[in-house]
PAGU-617342 format. One record per residue (C-alpha): residue number from 1; residue in one letter; chain; x, y, z. Coordinates in steps of 0.1 Angstrom, whole numbers, padded with zeros to 4 digits. Layout:
BEGIN
    n  res  chain      x      y      z
  NUM    A      A      X      Y      Z
...
! end
This chain:
BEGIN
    n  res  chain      x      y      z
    1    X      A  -0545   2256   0763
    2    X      A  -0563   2287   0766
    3    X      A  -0562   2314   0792
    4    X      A  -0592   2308   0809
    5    X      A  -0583   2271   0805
    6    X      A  -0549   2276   0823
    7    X      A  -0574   2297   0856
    8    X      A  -0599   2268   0854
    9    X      A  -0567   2241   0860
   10    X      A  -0551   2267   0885
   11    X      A  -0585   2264   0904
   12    X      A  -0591   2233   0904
   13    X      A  -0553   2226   0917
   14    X      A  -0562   2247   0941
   15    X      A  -0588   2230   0955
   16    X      A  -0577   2194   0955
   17    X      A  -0548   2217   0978
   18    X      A  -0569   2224   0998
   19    X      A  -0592   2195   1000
   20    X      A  -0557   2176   1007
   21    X      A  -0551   2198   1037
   22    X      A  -0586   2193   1053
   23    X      A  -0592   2157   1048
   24    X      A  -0571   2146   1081
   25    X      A  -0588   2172   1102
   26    X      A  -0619   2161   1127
   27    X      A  -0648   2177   1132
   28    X      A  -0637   2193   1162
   29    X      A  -0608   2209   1145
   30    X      A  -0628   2224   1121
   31    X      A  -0649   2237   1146
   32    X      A  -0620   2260   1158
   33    X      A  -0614   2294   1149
   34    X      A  -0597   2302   1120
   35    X      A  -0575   2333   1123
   36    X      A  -0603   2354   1110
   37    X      A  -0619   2356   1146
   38    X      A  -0656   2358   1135
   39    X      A  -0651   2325   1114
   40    X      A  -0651   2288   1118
   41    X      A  -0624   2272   1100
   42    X      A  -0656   2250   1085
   43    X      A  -0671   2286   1076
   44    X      A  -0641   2300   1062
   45    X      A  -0638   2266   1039
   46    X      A  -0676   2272   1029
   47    X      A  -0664   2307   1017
   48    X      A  -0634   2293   1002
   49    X      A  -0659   2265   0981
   50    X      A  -0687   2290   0976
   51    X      A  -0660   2318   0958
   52    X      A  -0645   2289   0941
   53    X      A  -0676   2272   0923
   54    X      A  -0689   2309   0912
   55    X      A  -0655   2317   0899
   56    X      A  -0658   2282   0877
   57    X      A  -0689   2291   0868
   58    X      A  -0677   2323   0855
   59    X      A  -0649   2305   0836
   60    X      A  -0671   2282   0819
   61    X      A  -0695   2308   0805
   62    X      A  -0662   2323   0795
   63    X      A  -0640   2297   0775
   64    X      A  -0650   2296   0740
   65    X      A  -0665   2334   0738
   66    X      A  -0654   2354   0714
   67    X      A  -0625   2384   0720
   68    X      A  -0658   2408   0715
   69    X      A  -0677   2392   0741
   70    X      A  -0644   2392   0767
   71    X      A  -0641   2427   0765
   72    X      A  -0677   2434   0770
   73    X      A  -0676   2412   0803
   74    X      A  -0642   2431   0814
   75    X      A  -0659   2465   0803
   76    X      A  -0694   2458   0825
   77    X      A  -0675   2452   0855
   78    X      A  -0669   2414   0855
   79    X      A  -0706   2405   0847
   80    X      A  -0714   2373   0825
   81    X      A  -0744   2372   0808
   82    X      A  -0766   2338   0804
! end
């Protein structure tokens, strides 16, 4: 299994984590604040989700490139090109 193979299973073990934690919790519970006092816990999940679909994004432009094009996207900064 390939690197970015190994990050895209991380992630997605991540999630169903995650998604394991929040499933018993009611819509009034995730209407509390989370310890990040500006936030929601539904909010910080929708951060959580949103950071987590771009980074699989990211890792499906990425598996299968070449070793040329991974150091191109680690020398612009991160950026994948379409």
């Amino acid at each position: 299994m390939s690197r970015v193979r190994d990050l895209h299973a991380a992630l997605r073990s991540s999630h169903l984590g995650l998604a394991d934690a929040v499933v018993p919790m009611t819509a009034d519970q995730l209407m509390e604040r989370s310890y990040c006092q500006d936030w929601t816990i539904a909010q910080l999940l929708s951060h959580l989700g949103s950071g987590a679909e771009i980074f699989g994004l990211f890792l499906e432009r990425l598996d299968g490139a070449s070793h040329a094009e991974l150091v191109a996207v680690q020398l612009s900064g991160g950026s994948v090109q379409a």
